[in-house]
N, CA, C and O of each residue as an XYZ file, in Angstrom:
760
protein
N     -31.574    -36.958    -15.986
C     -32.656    -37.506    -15.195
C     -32.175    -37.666    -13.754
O     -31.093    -38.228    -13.585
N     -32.923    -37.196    -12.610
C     -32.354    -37.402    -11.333
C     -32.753    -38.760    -10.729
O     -33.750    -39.416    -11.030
N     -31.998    -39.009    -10.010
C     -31.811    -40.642     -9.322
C     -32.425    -40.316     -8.303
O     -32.219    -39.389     -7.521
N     -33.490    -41.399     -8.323
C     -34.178    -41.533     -7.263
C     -34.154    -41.873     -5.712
O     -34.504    -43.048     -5.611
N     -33.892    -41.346     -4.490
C     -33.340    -41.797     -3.798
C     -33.864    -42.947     -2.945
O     -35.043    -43.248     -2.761
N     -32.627    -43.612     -2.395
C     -32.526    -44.971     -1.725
C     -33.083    -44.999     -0.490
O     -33.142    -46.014      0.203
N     -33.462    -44.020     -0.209
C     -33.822    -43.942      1.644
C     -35.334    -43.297      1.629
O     -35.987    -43.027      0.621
N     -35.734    -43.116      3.026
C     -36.901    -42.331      3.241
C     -36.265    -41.155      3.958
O     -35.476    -41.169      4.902
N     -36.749    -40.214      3.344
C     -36.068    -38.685      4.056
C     -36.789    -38.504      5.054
O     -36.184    -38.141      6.063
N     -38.304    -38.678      5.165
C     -39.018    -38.281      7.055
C     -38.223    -39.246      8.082
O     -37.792    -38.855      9.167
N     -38.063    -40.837      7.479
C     -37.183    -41.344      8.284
C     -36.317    -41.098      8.783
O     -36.245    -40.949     10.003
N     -34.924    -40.924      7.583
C     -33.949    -40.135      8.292
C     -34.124    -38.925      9.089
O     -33.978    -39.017     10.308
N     -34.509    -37.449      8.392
C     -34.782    -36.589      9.272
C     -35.453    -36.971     10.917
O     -35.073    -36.320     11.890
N     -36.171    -37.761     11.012
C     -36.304    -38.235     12.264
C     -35.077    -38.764     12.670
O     -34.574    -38.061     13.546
N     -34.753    -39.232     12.524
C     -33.571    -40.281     13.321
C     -32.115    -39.007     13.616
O     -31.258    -38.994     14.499
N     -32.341    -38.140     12.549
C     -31.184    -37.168     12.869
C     -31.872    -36.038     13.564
O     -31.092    -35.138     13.879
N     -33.335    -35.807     13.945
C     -33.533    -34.914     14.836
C     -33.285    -35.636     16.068
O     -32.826    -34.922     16.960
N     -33.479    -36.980     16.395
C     -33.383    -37.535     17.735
C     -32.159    -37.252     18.135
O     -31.937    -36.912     19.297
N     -30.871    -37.397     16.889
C     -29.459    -37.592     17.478
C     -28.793    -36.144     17.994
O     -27.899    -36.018     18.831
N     -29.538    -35.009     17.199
C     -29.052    -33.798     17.464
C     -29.744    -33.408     18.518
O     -29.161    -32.576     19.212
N     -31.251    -33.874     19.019
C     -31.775    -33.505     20.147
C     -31.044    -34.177     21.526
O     -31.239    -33.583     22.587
N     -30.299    -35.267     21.534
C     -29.734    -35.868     22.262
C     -28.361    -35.212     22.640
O     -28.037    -34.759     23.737
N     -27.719    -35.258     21.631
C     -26.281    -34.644     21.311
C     -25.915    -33.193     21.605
O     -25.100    -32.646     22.347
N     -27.056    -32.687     20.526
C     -26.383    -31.399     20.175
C     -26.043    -30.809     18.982
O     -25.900    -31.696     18.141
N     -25.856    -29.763     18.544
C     -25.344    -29.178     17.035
C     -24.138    -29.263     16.930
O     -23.685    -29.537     15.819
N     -23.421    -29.099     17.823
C     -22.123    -29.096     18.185
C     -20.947    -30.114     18.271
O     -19.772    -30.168     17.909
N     -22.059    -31.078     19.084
C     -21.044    -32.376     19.306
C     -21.481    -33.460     18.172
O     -21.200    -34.578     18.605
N     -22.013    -33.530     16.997
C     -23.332    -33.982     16.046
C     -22.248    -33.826     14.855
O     -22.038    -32.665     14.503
N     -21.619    -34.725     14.271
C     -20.663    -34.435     12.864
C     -21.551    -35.718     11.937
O     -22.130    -36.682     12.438
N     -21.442    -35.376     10.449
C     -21.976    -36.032      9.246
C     -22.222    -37.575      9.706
O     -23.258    -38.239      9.707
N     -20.496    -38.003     10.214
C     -20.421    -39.048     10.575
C     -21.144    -39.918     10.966
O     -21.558    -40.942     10.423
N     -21.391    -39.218     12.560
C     -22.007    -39.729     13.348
C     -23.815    -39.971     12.429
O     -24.387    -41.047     12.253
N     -24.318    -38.539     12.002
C     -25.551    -38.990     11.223
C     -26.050    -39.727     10.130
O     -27.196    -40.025      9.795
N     -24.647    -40.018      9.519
C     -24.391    -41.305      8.316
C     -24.427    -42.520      8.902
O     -24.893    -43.424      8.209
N     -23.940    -42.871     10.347
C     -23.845    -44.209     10.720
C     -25.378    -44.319     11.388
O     -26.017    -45.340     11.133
N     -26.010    -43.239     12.280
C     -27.156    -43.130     12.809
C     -28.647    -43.278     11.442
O     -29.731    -43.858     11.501
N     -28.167    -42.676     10.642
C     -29.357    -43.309      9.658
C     -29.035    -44.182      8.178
O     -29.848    -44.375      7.275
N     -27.773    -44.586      8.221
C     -27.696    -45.679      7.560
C     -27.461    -45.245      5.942
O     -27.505    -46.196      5.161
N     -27.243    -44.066      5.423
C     -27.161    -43.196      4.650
C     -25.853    -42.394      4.120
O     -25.418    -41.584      4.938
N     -25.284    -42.464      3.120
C     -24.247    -42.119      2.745
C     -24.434    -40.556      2.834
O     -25.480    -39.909      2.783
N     -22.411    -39.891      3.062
C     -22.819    -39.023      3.466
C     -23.711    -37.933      2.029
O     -24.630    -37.126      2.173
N     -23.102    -38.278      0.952
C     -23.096    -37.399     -0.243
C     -24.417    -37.491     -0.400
O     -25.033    -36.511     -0.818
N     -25.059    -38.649     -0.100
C     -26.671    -38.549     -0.123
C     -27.621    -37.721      1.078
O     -28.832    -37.501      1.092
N     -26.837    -37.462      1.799
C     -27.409    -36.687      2.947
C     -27.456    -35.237      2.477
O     -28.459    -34.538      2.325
N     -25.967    -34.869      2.244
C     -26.046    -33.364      1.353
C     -26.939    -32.943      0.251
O     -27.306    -31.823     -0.102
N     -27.196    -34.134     -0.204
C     -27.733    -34.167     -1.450
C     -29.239    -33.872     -1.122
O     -29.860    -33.178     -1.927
N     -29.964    -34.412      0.156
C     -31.380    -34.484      0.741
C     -31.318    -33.200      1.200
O     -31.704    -32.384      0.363
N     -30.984    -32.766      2.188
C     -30.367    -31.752      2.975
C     -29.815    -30.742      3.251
O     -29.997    -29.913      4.143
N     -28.933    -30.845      2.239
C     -27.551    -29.607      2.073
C     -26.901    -29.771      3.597
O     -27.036    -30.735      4.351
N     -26.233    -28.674      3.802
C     -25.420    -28.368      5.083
C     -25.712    -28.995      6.121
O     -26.731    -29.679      6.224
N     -25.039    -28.875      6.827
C     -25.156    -29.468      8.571
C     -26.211    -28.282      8.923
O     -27.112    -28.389      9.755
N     -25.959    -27.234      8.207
C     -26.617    -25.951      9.446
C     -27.938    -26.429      8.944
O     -28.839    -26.719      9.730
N     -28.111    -26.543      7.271
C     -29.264    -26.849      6.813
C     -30.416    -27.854      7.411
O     -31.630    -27.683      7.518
N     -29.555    -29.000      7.771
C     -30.109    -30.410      8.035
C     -30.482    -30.148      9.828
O     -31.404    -30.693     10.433
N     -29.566    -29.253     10.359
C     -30.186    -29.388     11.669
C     -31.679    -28.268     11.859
O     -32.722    -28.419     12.495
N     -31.153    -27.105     10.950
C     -32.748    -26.636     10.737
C     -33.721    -26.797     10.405
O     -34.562    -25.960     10.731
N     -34.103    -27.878      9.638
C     -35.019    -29.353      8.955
C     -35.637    -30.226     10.222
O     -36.762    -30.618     10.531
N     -33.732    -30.368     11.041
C     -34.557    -31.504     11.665
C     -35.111    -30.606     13.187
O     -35.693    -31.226     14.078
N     -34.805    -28.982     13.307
C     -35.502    -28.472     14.250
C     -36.620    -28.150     14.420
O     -37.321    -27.854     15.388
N     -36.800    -28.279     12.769
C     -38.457    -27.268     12.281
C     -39.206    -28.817     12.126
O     -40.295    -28.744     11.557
N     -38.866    -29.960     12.470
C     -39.358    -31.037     12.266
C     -39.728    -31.637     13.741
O     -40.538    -32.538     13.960
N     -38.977    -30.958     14.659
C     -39.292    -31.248     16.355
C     -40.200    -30.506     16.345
O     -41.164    -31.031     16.902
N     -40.575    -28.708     15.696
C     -40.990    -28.165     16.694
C     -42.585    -28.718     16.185
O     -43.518    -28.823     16.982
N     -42.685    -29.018     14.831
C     -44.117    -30.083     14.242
C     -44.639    -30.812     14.886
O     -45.763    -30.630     15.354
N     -43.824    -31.972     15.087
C     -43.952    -32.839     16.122
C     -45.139    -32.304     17.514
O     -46.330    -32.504     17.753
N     -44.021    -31.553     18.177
C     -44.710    -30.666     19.508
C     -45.858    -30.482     19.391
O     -46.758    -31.155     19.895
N     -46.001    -29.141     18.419
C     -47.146    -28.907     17.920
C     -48.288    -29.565     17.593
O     -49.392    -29.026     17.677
N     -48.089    -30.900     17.157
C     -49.373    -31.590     16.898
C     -49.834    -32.646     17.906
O     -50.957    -33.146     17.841
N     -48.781    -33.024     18.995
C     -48.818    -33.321     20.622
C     -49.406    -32.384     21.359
O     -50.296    -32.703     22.147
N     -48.993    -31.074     21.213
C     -49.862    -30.064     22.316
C     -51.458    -29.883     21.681
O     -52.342    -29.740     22.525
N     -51.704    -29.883     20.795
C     -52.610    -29.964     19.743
C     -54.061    -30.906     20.316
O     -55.276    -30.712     20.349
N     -52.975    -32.164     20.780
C     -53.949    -33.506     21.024
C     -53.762    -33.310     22.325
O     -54.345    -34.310     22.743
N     -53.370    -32.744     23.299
C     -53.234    -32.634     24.545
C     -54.581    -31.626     24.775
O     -55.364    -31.783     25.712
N     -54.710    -30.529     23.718
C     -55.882    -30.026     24.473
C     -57.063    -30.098     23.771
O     -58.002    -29.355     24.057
N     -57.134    -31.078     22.699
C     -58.413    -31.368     22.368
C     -58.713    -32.663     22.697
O     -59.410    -33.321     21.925
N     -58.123    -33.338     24.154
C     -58.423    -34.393     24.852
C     -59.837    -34.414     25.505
O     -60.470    -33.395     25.782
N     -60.191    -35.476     25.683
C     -60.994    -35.314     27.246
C     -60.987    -35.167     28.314
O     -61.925    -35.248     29.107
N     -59.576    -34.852     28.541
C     -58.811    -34.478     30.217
C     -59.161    -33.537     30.539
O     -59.409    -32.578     29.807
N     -59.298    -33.605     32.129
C     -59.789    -31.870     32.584
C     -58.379    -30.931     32.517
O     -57.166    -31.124     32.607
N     -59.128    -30.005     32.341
C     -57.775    -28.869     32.446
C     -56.660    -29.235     33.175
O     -55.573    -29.028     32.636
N     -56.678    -29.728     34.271
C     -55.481    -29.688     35.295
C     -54.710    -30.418     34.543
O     -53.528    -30.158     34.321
N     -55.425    -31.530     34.031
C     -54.404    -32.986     33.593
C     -53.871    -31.992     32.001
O     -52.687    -31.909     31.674
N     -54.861    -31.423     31.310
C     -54.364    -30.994     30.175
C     -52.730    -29.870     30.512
O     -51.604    -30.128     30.085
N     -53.114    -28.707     31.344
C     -52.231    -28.252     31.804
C     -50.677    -29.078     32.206
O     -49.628    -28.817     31.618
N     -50.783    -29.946     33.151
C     -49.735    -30.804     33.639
C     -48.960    -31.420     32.260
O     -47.760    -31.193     32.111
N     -49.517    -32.004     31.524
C     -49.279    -32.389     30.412
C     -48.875    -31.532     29.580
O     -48.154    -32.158     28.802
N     -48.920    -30.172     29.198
C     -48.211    -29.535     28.424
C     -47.018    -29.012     29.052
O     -46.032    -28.680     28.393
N     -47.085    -28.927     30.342
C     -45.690    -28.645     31.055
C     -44.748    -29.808     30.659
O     -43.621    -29.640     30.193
N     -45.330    -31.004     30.894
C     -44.079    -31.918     30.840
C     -43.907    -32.684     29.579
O     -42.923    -33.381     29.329
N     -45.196    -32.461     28.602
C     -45.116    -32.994     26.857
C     -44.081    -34.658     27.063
O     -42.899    -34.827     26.762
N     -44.908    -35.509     27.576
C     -44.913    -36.816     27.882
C     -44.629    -37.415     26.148
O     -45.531    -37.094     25.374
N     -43.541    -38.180     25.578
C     -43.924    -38.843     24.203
C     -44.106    -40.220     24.185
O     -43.921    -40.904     23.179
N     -44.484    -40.676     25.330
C     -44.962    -41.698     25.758
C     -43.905    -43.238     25.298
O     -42.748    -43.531     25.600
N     -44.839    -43.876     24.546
C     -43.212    -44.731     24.035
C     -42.418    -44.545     22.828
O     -41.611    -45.411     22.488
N     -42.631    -43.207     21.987
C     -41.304    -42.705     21.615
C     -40.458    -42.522     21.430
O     -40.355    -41.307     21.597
N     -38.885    -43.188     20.928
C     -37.752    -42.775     20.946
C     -37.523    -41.920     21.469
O     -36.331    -41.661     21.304
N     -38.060    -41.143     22.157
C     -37.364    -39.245     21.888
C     -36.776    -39.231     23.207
O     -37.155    -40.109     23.981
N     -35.564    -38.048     23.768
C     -34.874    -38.338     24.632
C     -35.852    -37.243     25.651
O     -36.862    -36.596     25.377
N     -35.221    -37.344     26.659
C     -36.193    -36.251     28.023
C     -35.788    -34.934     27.567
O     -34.879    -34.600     26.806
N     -36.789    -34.157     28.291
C     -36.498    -32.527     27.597
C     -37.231    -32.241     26.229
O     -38.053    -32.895     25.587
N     -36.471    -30.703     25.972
C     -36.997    -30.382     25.343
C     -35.676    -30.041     23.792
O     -34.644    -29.461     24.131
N     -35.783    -30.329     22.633
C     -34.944    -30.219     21.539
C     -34.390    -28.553     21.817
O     -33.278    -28.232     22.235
N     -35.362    -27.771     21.503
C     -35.448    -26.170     21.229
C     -34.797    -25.810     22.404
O     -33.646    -25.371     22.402
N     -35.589    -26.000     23.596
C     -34.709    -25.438     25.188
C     -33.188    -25.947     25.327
O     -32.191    -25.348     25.730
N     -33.365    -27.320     24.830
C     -31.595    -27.944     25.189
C     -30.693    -27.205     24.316
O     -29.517    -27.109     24.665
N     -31.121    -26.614     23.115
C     -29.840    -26.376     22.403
C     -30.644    -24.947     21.794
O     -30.587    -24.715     20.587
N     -31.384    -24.024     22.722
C     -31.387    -22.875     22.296
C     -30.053    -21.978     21.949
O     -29.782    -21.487     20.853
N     -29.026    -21.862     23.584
C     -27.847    -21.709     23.787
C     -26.693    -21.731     22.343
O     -25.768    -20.973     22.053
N     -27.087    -22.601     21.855
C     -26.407    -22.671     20.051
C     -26.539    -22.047     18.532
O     -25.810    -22.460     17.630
N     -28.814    -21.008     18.792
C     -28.764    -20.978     18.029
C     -27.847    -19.911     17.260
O     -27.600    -19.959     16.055
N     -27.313    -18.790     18.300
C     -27.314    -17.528     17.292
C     -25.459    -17.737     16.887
O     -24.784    -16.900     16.288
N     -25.136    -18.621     17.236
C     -23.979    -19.611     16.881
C     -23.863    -20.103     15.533
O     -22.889    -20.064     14.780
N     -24.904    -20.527     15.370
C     -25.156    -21.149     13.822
C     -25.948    -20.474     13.155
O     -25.423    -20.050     12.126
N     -27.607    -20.014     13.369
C     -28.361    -19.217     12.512
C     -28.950    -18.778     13.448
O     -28.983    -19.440     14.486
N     -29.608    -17.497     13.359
C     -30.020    -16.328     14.033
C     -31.588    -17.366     13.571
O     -32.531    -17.459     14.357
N     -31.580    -18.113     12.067
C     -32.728    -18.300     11.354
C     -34.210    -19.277     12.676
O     -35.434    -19.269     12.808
N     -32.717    -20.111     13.483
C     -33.154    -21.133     14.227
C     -34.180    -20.609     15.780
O     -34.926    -21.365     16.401
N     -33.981    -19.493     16.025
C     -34.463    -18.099     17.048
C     -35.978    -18.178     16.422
O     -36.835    -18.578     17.209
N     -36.441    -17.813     14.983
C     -37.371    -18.021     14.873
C     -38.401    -19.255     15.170
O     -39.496    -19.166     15.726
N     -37.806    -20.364     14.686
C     -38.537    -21.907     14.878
C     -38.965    -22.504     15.837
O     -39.906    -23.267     16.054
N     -37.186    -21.538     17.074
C     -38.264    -21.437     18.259
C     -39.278    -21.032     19.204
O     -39.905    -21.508     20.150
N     -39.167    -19.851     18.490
C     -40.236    -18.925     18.693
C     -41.740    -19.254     18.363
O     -42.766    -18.908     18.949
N     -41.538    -20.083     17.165
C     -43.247    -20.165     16.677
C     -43.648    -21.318     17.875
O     -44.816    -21.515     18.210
N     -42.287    -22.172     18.564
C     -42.713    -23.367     19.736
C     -43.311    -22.684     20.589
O     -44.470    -23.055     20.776
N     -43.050    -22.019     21.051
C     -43.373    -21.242     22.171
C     -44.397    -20.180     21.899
O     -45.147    -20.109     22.872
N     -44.763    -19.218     20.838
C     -45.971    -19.218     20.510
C     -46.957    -20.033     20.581
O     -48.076    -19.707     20.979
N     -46.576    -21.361     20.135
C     -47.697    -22.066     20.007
C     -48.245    -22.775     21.577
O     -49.362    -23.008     22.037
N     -47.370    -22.893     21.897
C     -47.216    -23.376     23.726
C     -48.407    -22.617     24.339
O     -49.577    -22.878     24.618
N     -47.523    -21.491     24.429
C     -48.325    -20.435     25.149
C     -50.155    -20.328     24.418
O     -51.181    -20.097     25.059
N     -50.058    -20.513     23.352
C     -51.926    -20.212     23.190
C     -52.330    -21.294     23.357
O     -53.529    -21.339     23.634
N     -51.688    -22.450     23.291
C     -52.291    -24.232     23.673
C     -52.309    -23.454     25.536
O     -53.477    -23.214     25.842
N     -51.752    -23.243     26.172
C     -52.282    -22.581     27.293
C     -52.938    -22.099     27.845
O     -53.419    -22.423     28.931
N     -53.178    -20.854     26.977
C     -54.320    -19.949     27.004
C     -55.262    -20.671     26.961
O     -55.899    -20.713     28.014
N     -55.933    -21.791     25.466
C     -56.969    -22.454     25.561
C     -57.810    -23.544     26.662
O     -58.987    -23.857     26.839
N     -56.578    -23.886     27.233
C     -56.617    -24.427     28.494
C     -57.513    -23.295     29.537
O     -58.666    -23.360     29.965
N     -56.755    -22.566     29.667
C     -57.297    -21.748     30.702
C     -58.375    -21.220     30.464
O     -59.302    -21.398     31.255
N     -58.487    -20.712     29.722
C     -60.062    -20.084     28.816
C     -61.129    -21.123     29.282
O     -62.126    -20.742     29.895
N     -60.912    -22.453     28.986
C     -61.734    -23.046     29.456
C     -61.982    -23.359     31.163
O     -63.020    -23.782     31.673
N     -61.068    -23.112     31.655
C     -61.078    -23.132     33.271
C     -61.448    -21.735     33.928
O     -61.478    -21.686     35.157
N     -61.685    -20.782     33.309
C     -61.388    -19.441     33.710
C     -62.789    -19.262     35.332
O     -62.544    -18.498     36.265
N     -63.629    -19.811     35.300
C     -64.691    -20.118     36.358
C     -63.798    -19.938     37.746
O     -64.222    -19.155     38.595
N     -62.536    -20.676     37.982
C     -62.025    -21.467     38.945
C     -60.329    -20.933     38.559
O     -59.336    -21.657     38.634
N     -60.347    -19.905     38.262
C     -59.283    -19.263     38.255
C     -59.146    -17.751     39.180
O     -60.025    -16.889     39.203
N     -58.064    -17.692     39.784
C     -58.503    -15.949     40.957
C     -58.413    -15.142     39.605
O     -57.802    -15.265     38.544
N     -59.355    -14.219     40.176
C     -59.747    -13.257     39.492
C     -58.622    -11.850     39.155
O     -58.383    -11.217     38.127
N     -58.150    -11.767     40.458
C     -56.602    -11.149     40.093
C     -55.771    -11.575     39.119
O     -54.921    -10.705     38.927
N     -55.633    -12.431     38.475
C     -54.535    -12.890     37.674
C     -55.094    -12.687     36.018
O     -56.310    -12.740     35.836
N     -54.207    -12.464     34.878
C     -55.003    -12.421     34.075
C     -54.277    -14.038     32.875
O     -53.145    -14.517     32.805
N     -55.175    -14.289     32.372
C     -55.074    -15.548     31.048
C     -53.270    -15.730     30.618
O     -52.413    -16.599     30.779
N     -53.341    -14.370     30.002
C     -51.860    -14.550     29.526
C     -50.852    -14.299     29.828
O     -49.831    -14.602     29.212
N     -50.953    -13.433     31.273
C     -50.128    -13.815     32.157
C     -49.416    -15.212     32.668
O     -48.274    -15.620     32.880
N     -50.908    -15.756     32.748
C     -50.400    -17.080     33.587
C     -50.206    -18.096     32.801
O     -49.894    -19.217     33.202
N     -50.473    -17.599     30.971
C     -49.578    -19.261     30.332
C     -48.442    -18.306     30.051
O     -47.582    -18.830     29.342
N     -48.175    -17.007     30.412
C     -46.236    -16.894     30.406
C     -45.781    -17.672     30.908
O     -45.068    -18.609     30.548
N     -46.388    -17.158     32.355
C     -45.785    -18.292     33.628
C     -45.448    -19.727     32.963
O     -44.312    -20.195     32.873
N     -46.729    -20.388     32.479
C     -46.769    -21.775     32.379
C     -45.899    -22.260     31.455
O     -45.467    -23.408     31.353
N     -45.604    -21.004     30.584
C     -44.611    -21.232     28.833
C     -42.873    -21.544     29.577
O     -41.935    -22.290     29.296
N     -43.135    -20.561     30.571
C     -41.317    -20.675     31.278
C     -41.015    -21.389     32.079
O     -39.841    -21.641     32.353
N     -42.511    -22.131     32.925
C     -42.200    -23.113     33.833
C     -42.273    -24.193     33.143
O     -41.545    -24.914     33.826
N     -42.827    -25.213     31.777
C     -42.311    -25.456     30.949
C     -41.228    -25.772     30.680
O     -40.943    -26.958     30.844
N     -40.110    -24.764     30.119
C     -38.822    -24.646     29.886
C     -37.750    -25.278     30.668
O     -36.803    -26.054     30.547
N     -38.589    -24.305     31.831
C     -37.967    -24.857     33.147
C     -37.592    -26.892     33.092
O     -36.520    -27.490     32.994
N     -39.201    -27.468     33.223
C     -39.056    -28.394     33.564
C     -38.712    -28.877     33.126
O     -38.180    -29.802     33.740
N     -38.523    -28.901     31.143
C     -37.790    -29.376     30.201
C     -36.569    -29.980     30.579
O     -36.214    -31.122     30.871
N     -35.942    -28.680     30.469
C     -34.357    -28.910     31.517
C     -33.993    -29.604     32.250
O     -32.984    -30.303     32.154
N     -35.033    -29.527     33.466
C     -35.074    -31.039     34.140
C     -35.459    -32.081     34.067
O     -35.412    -32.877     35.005
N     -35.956    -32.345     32.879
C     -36.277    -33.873     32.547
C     -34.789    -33.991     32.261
O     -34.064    -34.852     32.760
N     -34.348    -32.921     31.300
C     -33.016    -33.314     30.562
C     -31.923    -34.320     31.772
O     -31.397    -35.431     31.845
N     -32.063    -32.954     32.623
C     -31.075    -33.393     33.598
C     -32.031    -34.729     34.449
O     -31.754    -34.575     35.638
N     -32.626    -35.461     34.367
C     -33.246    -36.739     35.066
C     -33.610    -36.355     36.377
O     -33.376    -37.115     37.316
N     -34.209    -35.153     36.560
C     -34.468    -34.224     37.935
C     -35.930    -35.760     37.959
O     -36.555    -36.304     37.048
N     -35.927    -35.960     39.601
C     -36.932    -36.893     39.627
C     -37.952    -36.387     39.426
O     -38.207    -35.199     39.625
N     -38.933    -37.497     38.860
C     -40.563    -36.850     38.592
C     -41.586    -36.365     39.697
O     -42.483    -35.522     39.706
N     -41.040    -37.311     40.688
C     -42.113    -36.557     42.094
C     -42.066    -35.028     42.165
O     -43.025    -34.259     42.101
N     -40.587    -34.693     42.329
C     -40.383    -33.200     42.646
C     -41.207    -32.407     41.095
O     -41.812    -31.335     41.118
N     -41.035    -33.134     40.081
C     -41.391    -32.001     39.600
C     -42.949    -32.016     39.241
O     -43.428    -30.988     38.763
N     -43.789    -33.173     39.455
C     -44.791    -33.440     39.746
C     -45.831    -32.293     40.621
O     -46.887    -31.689     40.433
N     -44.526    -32.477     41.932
C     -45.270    -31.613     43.078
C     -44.668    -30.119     42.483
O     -45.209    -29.262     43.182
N     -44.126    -29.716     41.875
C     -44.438    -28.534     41.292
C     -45.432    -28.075     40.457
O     -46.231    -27.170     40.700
N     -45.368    -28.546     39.756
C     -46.794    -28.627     38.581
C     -47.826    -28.312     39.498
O     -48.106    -27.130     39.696
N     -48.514    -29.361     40.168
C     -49.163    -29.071     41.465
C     -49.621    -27.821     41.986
O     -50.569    -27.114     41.642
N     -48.533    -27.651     43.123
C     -47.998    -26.380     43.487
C     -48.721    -25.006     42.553
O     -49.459    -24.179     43.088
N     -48.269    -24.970     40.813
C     -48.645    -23.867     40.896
C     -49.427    -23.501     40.242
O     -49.353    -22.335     39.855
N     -50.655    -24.439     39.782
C     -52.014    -25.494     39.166
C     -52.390    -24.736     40.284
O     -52.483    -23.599     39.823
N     -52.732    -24.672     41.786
C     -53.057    -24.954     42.514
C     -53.105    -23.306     42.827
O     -54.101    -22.840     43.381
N     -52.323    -22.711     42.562
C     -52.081    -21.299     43.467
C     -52.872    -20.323     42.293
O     -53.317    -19.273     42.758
N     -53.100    -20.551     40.804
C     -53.879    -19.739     39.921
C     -55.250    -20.197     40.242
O     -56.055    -19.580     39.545
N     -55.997    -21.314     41.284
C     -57.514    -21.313     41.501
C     -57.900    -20.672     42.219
O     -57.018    -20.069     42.831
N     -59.146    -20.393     42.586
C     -60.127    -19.948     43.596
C     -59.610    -20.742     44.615
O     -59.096    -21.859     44.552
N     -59.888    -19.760     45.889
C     -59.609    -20.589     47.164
C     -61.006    -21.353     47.611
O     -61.024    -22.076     48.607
């Protein structure tokens, strides 16, 4: 008969996606995620399996997350601009979660550990990019006519990335504010 376990696994898995989104895959040992969720380690393996396992759980568990934030970002009542601005900078308001982005901070690692992790981020950024598109689709009135839809949520998917990074790095919000701005501003009608 299997023993029922002592913990909540969405719990933990949260608490160990925060630490590896913070950390890293790299700098991130059992240890540290045994003392961070309060959980023995043999019971972690036991939930989990591997480190490679548990950080691909808790990546495919960020990129959910995202997904159902960008989700509510554009079936808001905000006008486009604000919807737009907002998927660039995916605000988690009062959240635990650290600045940046999980997937962008520790892309650099995946093909290190699993080629598998390339995909998970891929479906982020799929999904980015058509939460974009829908945005724009709906603005398309007040968009130059030279430019086309999916062009410009590439743009918006990499400037994104971009800004990710700089949340990471605590780049101030004005500057990147007045970017957003900036290039909100240069896909309208004059």
């Amino acid at each position: 008969m299997a023993r029922t376990r002592s913990f909540d696994v969405d719990q933990a898995l949260e608490k160990i996606m925060i630490y590896f989104w913070k950390y890293g895959y790299h700098a991130t040992g059992f240890r540290e995620l045994t003392t961070v969720t309060g959980v023995k380690t043999q019971s972690l393996y036991n939930a989990f399996g591997s480190k490679e396992q548990l950080y691909y759980q808790a990546l495919k568990h960020y990129v959910a997350v995202t997904k159902q934030l960008s989700e509510q970002i554009v079936q808001s009542n905000k006008t486009a601009t604000e919807k737009l601005q907002e998927l660039l900078i995916i605000d988690w308001g009062p959240l635990p979660y650290p600045q940046g982005c999980m997937v962008v901070s520790s892309i650099s690692e995946f093909d290190q550990i699993d080629p598998q992790l390339n995909q998970v981020a891929n479906s982020l950024f799929t999904d980015l990019k058509t939460q974009f598109i829908n945005v724009l689709q709906q603005t398309k009135s007040v968009l130059r006519s030279d430019l086309e839809i999916e062009s410009i949520a590439s743009e918006f998917l990499m400037l994104h990335n971009g800004i990710q990074m700089a949340l990471r790095q605590q780049t101030d919000r004005d500057i990147i504010n007045r970017v957003i701005s900036t290039t909100v501003q240069s896909i309208k009608k004059e």
